[in-house]
VOGU-3710 file (C-alpha; in Angstrom, 3 decimals, decimal comma):
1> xxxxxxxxxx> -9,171/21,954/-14,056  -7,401/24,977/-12,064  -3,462/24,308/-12,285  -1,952/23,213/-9,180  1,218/24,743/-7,927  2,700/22,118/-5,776  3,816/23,057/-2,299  7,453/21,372/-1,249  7,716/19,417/1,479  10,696/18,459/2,892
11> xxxxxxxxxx> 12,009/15,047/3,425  14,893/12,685/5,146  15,656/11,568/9,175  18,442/14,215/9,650  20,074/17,148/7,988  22,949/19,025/8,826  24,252/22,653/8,463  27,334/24,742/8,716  26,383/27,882/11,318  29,990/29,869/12,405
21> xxxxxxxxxx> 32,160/27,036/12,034  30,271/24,470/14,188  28,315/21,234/12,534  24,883/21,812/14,037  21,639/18,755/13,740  18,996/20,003/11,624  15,638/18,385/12,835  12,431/17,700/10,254  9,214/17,888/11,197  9,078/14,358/11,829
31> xxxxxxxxxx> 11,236/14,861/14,996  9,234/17,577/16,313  7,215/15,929/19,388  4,699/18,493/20,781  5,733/19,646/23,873  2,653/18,921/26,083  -0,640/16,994/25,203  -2,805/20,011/23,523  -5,622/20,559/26,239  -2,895/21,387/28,526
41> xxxxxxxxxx> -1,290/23,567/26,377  -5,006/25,180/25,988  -5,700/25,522/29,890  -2,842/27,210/31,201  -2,879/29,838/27,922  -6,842/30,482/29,366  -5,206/30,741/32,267  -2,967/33,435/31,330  -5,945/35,311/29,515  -7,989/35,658/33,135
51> xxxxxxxxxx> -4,938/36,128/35,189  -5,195/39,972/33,773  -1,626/40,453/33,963  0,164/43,947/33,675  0,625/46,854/35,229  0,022/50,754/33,908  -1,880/49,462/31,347  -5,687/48,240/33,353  -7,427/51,395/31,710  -10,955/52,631/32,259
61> xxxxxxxxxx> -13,726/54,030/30,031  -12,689/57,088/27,705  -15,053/59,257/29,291  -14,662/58,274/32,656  -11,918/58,278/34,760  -13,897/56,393/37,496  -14,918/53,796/35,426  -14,874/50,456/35,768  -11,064/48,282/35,177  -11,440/45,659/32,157
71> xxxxxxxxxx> -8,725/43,075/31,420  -5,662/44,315/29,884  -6,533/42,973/26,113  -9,553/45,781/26,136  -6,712/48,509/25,570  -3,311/46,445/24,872  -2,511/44,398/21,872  0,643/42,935/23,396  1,995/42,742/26,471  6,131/42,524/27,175
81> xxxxxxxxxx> 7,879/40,353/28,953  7,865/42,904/32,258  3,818/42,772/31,941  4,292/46,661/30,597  1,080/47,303/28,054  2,288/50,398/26,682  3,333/49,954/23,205  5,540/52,877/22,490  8,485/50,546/21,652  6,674/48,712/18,801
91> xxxxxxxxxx> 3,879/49,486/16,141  2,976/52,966/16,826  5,684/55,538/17,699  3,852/58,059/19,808  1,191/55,904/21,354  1,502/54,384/24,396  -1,095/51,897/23,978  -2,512/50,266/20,564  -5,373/48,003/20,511  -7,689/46,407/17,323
101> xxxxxxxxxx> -10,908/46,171/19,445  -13,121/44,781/16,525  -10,693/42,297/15,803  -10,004/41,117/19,117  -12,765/41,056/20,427  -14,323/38,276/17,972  -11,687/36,215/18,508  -11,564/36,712/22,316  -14,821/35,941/22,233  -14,901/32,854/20,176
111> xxxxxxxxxx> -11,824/31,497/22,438  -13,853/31,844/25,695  -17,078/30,286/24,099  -14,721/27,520/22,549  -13,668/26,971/26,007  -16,322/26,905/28,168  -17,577/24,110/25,287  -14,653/22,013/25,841  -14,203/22,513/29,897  -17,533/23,512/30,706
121> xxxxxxxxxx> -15,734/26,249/32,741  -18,254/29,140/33,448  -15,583/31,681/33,047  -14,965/31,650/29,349  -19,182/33,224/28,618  -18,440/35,853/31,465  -15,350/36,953/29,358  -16,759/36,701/26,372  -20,104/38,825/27,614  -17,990/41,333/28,879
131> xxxxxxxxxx> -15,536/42,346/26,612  -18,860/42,070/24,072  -20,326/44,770/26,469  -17,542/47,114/26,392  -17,815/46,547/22,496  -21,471/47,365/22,644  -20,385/50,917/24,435  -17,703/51,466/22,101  -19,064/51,934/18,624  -19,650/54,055/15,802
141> xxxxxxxxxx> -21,941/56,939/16,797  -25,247/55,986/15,417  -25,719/59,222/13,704  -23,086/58,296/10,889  -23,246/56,599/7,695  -21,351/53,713/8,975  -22,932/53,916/12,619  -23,411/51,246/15,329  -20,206/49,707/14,258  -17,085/48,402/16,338
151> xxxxxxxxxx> -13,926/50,301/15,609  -11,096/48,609/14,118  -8,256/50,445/16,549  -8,076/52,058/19,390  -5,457/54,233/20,602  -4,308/55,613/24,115  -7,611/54,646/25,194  -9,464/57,018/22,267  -11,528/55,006/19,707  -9,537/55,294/16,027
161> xxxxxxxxxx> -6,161/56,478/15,074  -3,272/54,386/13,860  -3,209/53,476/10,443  -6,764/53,899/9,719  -6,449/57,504/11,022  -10,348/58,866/11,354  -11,766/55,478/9,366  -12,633/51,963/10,419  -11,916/48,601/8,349  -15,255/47,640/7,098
171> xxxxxxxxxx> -14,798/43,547/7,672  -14,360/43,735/11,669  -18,159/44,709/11,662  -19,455/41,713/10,846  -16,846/39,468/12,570  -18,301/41,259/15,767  -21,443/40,604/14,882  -21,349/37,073/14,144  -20,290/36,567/18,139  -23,206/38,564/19,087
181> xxxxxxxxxx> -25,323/36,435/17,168  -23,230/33,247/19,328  -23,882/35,403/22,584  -27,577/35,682/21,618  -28,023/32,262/21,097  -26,824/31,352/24,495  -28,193/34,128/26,894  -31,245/35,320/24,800  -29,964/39,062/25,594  -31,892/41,258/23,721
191> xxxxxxxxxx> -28,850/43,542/23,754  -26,843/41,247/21,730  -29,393/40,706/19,237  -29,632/44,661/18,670  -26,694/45,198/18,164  -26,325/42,159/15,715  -29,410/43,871/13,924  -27,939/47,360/14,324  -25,084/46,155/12,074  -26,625/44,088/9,426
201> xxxxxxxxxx> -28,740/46,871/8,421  -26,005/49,354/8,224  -23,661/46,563/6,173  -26,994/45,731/4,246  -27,660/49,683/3,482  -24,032/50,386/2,257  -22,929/47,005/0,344  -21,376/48,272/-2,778  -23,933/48,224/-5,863  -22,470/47,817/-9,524
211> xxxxxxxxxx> -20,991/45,794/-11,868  -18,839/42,499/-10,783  -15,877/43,958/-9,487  -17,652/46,182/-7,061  -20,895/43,997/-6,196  -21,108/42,522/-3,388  -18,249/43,821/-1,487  -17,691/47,144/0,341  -14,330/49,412/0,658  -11,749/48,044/2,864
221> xxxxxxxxxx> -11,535/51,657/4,878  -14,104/54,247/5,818  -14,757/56,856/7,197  -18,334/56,316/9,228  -19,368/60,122/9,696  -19,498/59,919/5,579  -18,228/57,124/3,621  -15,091/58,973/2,616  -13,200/55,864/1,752  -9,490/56,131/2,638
231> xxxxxxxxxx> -8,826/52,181/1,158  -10,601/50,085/-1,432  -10,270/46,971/-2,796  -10,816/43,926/0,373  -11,113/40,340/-0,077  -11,631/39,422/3,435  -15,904/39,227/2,755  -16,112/35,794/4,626  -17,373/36,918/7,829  -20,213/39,136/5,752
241> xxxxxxxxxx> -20,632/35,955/4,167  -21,254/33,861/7,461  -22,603/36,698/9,373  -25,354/37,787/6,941  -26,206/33,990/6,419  -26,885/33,565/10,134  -29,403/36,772/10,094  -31,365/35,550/6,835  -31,615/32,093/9,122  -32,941/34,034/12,012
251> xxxxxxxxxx> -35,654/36,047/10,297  -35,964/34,784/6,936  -35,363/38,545/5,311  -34,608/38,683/2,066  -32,436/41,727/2,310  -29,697/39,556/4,289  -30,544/36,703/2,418  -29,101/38,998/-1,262  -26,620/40,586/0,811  -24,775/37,548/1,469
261> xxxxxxxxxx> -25,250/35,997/-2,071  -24,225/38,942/-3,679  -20,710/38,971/-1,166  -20,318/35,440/-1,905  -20,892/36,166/-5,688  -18,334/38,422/-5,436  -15,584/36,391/-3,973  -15,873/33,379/-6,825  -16,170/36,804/-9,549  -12,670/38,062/-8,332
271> xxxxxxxxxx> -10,307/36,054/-6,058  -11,747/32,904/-7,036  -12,330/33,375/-10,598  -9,230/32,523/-12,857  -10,250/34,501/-15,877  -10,188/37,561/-13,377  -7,248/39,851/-12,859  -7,624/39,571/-8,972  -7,599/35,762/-9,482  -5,736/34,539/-6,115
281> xxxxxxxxxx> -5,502/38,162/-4,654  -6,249/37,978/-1,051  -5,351/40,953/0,779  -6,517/43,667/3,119  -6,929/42,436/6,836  -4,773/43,839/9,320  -5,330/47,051/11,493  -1,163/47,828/11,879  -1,073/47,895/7,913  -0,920/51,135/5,905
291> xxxxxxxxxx> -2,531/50,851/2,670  0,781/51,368/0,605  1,555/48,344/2,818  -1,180/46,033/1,644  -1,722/47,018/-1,369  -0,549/44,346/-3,896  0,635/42,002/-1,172  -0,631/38,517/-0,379  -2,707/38,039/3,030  -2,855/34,789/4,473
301> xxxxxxxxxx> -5,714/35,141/6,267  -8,714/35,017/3,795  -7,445/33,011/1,942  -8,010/30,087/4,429  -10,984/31,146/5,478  -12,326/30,974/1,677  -11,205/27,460/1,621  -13,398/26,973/5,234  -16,359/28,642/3,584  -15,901/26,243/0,003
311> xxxxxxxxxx> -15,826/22,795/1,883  -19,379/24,319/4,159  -20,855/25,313/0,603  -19,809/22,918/-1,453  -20,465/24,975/-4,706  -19,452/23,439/-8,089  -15,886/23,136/-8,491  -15,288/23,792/-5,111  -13,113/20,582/-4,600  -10,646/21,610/-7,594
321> xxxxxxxxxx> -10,872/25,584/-5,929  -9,715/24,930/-2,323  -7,224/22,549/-3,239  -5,724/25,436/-5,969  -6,246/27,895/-2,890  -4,336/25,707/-0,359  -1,748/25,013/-2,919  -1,034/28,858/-3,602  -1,080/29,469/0,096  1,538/26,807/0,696
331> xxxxxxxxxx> 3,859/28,301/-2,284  3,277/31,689/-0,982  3,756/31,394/2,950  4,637/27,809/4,068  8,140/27,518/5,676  9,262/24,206/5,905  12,739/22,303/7,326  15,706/23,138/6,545  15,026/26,281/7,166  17,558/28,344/9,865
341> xxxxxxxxxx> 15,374/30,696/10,925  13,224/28,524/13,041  15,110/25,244/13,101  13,867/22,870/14,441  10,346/24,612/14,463  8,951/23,490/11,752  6,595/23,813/9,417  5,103/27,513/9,897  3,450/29,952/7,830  4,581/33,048/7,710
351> xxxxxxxxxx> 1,479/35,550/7,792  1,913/38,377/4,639  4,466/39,206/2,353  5,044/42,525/3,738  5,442/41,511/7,200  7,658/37,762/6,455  7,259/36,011/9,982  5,394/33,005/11,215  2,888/33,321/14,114  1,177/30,640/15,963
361> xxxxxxxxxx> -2,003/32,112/15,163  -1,184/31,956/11,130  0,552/28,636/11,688  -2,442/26,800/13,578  -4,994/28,488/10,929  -3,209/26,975/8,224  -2,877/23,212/10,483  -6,747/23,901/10,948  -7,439/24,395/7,200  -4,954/21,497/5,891
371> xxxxxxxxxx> -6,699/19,418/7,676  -10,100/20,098/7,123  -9,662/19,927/3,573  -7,963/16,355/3,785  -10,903/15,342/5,592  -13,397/16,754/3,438  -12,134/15,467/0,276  -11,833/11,709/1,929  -11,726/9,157/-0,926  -11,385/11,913/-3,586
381> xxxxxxxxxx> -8,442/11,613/-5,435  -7,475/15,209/-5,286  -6,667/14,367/-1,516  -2,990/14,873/-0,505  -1,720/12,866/2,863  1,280/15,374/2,915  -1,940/18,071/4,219  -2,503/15,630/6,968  1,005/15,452/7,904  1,938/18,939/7,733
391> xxxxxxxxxx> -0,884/19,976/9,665  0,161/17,681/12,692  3,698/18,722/12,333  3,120/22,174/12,276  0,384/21,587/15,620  2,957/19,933/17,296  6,137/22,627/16,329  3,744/25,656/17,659  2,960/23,641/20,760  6,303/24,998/22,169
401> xxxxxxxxxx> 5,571/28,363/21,554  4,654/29,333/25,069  6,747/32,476/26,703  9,585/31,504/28,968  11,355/33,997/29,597  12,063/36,134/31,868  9,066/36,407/34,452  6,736/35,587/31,553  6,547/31,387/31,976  2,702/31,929/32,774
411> xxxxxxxxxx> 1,173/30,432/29,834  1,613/33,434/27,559  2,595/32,687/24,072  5,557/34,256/22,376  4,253/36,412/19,121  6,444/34,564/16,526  7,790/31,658/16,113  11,299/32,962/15,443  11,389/33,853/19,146  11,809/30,095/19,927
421> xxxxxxxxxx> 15,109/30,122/18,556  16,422/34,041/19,023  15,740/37,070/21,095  13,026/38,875/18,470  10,385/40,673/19,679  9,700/42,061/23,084  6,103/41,774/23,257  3,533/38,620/23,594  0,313/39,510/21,118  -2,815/38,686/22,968
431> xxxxxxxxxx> -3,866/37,459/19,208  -1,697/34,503/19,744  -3,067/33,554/22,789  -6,738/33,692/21,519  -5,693/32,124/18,374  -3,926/29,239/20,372  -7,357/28,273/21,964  -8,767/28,619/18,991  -7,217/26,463/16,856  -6,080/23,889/18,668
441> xxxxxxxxxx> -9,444/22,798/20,074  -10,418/23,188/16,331  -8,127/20,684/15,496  -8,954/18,443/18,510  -12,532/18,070/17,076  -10,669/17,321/13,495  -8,758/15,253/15,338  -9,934/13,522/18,234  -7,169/11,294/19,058  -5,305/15,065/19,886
451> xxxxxxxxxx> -8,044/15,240/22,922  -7,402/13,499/25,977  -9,156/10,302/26,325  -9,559/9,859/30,279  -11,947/13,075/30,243  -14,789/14,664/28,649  -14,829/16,719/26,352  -17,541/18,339/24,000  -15,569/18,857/20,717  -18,390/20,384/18,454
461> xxxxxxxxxx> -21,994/21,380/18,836  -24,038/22,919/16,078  -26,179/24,510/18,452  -25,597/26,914/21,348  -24,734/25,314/24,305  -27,318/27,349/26,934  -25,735/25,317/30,203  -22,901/22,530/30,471  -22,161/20,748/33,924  -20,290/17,786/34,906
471> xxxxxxxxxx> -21,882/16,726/38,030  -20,002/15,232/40,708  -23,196/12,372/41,182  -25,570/11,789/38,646  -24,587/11,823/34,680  -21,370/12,646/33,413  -22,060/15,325/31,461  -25,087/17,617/31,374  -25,796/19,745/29,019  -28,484/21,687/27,230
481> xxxxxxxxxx> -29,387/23,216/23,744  -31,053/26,773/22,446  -34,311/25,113/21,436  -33,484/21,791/22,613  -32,454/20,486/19,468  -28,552/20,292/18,067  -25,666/17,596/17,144  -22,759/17,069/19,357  -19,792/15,407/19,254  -17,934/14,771/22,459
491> xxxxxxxxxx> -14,831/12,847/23,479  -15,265/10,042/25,984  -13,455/6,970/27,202  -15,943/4,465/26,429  -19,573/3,817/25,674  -21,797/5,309/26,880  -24,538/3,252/29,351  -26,849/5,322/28,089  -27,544/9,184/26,776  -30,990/11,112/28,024
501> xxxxxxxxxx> -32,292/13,927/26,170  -35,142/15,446/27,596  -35,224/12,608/30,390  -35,815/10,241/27,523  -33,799/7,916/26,184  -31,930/8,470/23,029  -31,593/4,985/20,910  -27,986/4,125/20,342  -27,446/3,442/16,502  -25,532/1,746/14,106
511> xxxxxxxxxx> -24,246/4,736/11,888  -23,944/8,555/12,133  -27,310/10,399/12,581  -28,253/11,939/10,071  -31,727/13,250/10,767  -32,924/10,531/13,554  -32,720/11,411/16,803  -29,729/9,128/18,648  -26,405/8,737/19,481  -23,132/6,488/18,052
521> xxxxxxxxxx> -20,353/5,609/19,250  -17,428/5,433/17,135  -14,231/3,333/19,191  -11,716/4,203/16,833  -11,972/7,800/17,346  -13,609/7,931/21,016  -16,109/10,433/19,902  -20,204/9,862/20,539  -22,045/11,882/17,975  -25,276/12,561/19,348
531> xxxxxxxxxx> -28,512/13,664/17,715  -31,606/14,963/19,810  -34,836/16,649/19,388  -34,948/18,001/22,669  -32,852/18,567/26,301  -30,867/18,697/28,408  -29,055/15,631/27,451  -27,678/13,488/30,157  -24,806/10,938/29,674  -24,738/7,948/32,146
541> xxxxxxxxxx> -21,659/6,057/33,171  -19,575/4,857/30,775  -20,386/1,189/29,698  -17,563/-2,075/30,773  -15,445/-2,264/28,388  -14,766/-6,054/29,346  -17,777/-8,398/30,248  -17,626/-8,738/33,873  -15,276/-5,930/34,450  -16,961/-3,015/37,112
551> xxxxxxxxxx> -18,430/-0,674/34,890  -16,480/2,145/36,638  -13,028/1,106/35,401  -13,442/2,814/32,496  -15,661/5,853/33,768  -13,915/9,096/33,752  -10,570/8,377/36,084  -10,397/11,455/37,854  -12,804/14,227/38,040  -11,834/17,639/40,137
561> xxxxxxxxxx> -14,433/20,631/40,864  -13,485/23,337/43,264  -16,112/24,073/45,697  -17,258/27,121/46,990  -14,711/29,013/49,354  -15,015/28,551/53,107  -14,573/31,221/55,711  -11,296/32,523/56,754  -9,947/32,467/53,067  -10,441/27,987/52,843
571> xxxxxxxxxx> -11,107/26,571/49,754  -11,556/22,831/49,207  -11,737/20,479/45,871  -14,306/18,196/45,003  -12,452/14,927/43,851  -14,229/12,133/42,099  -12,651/8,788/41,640  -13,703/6,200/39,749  -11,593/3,377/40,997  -9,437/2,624/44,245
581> xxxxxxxxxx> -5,852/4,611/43,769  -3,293/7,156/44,804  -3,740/10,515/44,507  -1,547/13,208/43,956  -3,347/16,891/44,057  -1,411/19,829/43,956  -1,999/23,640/43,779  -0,237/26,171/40,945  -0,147/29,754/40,695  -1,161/30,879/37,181
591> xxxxxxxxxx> 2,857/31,230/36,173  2,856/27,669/36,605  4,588/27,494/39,969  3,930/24,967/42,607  2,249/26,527/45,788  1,714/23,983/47,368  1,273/19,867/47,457  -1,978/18,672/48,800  -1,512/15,070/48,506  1,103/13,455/47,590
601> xxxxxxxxxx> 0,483/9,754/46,264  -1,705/9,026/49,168  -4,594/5,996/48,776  -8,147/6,784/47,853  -11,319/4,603/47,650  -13,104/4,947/44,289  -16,259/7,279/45,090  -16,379/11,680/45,843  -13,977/13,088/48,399  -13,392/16,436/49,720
611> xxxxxxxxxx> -9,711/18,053/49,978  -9,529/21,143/51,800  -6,654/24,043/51,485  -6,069/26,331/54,333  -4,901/29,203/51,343  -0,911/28,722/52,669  1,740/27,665/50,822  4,348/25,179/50,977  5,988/27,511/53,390  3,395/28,226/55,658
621> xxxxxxxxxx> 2,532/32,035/54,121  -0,518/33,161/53,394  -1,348/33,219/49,475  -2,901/36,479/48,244  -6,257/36,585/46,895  -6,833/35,531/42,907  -6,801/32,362/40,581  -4,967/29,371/41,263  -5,155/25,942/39,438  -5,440/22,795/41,309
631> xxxxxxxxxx> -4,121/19,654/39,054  -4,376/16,299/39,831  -2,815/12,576/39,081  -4,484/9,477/39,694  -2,460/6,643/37,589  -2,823/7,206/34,063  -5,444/9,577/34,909  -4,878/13,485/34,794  -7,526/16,405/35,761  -7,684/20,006/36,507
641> xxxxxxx> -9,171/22,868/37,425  -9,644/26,267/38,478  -10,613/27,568/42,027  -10,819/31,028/43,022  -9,335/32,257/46,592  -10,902/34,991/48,483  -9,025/36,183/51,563
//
């Protein structure tokens, strides 16, 4: 049995503190409401991401000064409060613009997919294929040792520099990869699969051969021309782990098939081995690190994602392991109340020893993980409830860590928590902002009562999703599978009437499927699990939830689709109501300011309806050309969505 350092959690209504002579509340967690229902909080940081915001800083290809513009997180990690992406001020003295292109781009491109999942919205795979283009043009020449591989920084617009100088960071390769694999599955590109390819056998060719501190792994920096390593020792193997396990599914080779056992071998030898000197040593992850700055210091980062990868593969022990894990994490990082640094915002994590401040990307990772490993260890007695609670206190203390200041109340979110509570740091990562998306629809499908109930919403699917709509007649939801086959689980008001898959109906069932093809519906959580062989699969209107009642009263309220723009700069909105009402539809700019009120509590029949907007605003002007969100209020019943105007 591994000894478990207990994590403390604070108790008590209300607390009080002495700060320059005044008496001042101190709040717990408990008191912490979120500060807007989390899908919300999701859209308008999206919106943010594709409002491309900043000036000097829209760059174009190294080699071409022609080329073509790319959003402002290709060549910026951060972006202050004046939209400036040059990062002289911060990180890199001597740079004027610092980016971590292998990094970011995964998780860009896991926050669009997770998106376009959850909305349906078309825009998240068209940002994630791009900026997995650009990656594709940006690698590793293919000459070198450690070719075909996405660098780890980019500086001024030059591939490399930084911290790792002339080497990359060794686990960003196969984070990459793992989306291409994501962006294969969904678009059947050749080019993604390539480059997937191109990167397992270069990770395969160079894995690190020897005895069990060195098998399995590979050096945390290199140099690619030669190997040269520049840093050693890395924990962070769990995207090799993931990544190599998703080729040896693909094509059944037995060189990714030992490549990944011998990584995961590697991680229970050392960091998860007791009897091991680098027993609970999880370090070596970030690009703005020097090595004299890692070395010996605790990393957040893998060690949560170790605990993800126990509770998928279950190996013995593993119970007993990720509780240990979560436990040291919480002694090491956790920041609970009373606490003056970020009163009332807490509890955060704080991300590494060496740099001591809690992020909204660290916080929701760890609210992600606590509660995945309550779940997972349900009626085990090594469960804590305090991992439930934390997790939703922590969810609902970052949900108020959007930017407002200044001319930055446009979704953004700030970079640390501290800056809730003091003037910190001038610049918004774009890391949060991915993160954000990330882990809060994470922990909607964890969950489910976190997701709104008067929409639809697919929380999970094990298999790409090749098309999602949510037609204004007809089903629901529509939606389709790579292959046909997969397990969803999606968020609905009520029963379904009926699911098709493959214009076939699906039998509705008693239980979870397991492997027979149908669909349950669970009322306590709102979620229909569905199991099918083949697609697309077709969800018809939601069933009465009182005999007698019109089945439409509990349908999806309010449903809003922008239509395609009409000439002289019109746009209109498709609205969809299920039941007699008011309406209230209004346009936003992506900052979040009111342009102008299309209805305003006026009476609509239940059925489709068209709203048109002449492109003025409340003042009569002309708007300019770009993204604007449209959100709507019908009752109890809230919707949005996106249209674009071209003038």
């Amino acid at each position: 049995m591994f000894s478990r350092p207990r994590p403390r959690f604070a108790h008590g209504l209300l607390a009080f503190s002495l700060v320059a002579g005044l008496l001042l509340p101190r709040f717990t967690a408990a008191e912490i409401a979120p500060a807007k229902p989390y899908a919300q909080l999701v859209s308008e940081v999206v919106a943010f991401l594709v409002s491309d915001v900043g000036r000097n800083g829209i760059r174009t290809n190294d080699d071409d000064p022609l080329g073509y513009p790319v959003p402002p997180y290709f060549y910026s990690y951060a972006i202050n409060d004046g939209n400036n992406l040059d990062g002289n001020l911060n990180g890199y003295p001597g740079y004027l613009s610092v980016s971590y292109p292998g990094y970011t781009a995964a998780v860009a491109i896991d926050a669009f997919l997770d998106w376009r999942r959850f909305s349906g919205d078309p825009e998240g795979l068209a940002r994630a294929r791009q900026y997995a283009d650009w990656i594709l043009e940006h690698r590793t020449p293919a000459t070198d040792l450690y070719g075909n591989l996405p660098y780890s920084t980019q500086t001024d617009g030059v591939m490399g520099g930084g911290w790792d100088g002339p080497a990359i960071m060794t686990d960003k390769p196969a984070m990459f990869g793992l989306r291409l694999l994501r962006l294969y599955d969904i678009t059947g590109e050749p080019a993604y699969w390539n480059g997937a390819v191109e990167i397992a056998d270069v990770l395969a060719a160079t894995q690190l051969a020897g005895g069990p501190g060195d098998d399995g792994r590979w050096p945390f920096r290199v140099v690619p021309v030669d190997g040269t390593v520049t840093q050693d020792y890395t924990s962070h193997l769990m995207p090799a782990v993931r990544f190599f396990d998703g080729m040896a599914q693909r094509t059944g080779s037995p060189v990714y098939a030992q490549t990944r056992d011998r990584a995961w071998a590697w991680l229970l030898a050392n960091p998860g081995n007791p009897a091991s000197p680098s027993y609970m040593r999880w370090e070596a992850f970030y690009e703005d690190q020097t090595p004299e700055m890692q070395t010996g210091f605790g990393d957040h980062y893998s060690g949560h994602e170790m605990i993800v990868e126990l509770v998928r593969r279950r190996p013995a022990g593993w119970q007993d392991l990720a509780v240990t894990l979560l436990d040291t994490l919480s002694a090491r990082f956790l920041v609970e109340s009373p606490n003056l640094r970020y009163d009332p915002y807490t509890p955060v994590t704080n991300e590494w020893f060496g740099w001591p401040e809690a992020t909204y990307a660290s916080s929701m990772q760890y609210a992600r993980t606590a509660l995945l490993l309550h779940e997972a260890l349900a009626g085990d007695p090594r469960q804590d409830a305090a991992w439930r609670a934390t997790a939703l206190a922590m969810a609902a203390a970052c949900s108020h860590g959007q930017n407002n200041r200044d001319n930055a109340a446009d979704g953004r979110m700030f970079t640390t928590v501290r800056d809730l509570v003091a003037y910190f740091n001038v610049d918004s990562w774009y890391e949060q902002n991915f993160n954000t998306v990330i882990y809060y629809l994470e922990l909607m499908n964890l969950e489910p009562s976190l997701a709104p109930a008067a929409e639809i919403h697919i929380l999970a699917a094990d298999a790409a999703l090749t098309s999602i709509d949510f037609p204004l007649d007809g089903p629901l939801i529509d939606y389709a599978t790579a292959g046909g086959s997969g397990t969803e689980r999606v968020r609905i008001e009520g029963a379904p009437g009926s699911i098709l898959a493959g214009g076939v109906a699906l039998p509705r069932l008693s239980a979870l499927p397991d492997s027979t093809p149908g669909w349950y519906w669970d009322a306590a959580t709102g979620v229909v699990t569905v199991r099918h062989e083949t697609s697309p699969v077709q969800f018809s209107n939601v069933a009465s939830a009182v005999p007698g009642d019109d089945p439409r009263a509990t349908r999806l309220a309010l449903r809003l689709r922008a239509l395609n723009p009409g000439g002289s700069g019109r746009a209109a909105i498709a609205v969809d109501l299920a039941r007699d009402g008011e309406l209230s539809l209004a346009v936003y700019d992506l900052r979040g300011q009111l342009v102008r009120q299309l209805t305003d509590g006026q009476w609509f029949n239940a059925g489709s309806h068209r709203v048109d907007w002449d492109g003025r605003d409340r003042n009569g002007r002309q708007t300019a050309s770009g993204v604007y969100l449209v959100r709507g209020r019908s009752g109890d019943a809230v919707a949005r969505t996106r249209l674009v105007r071209v003038r």
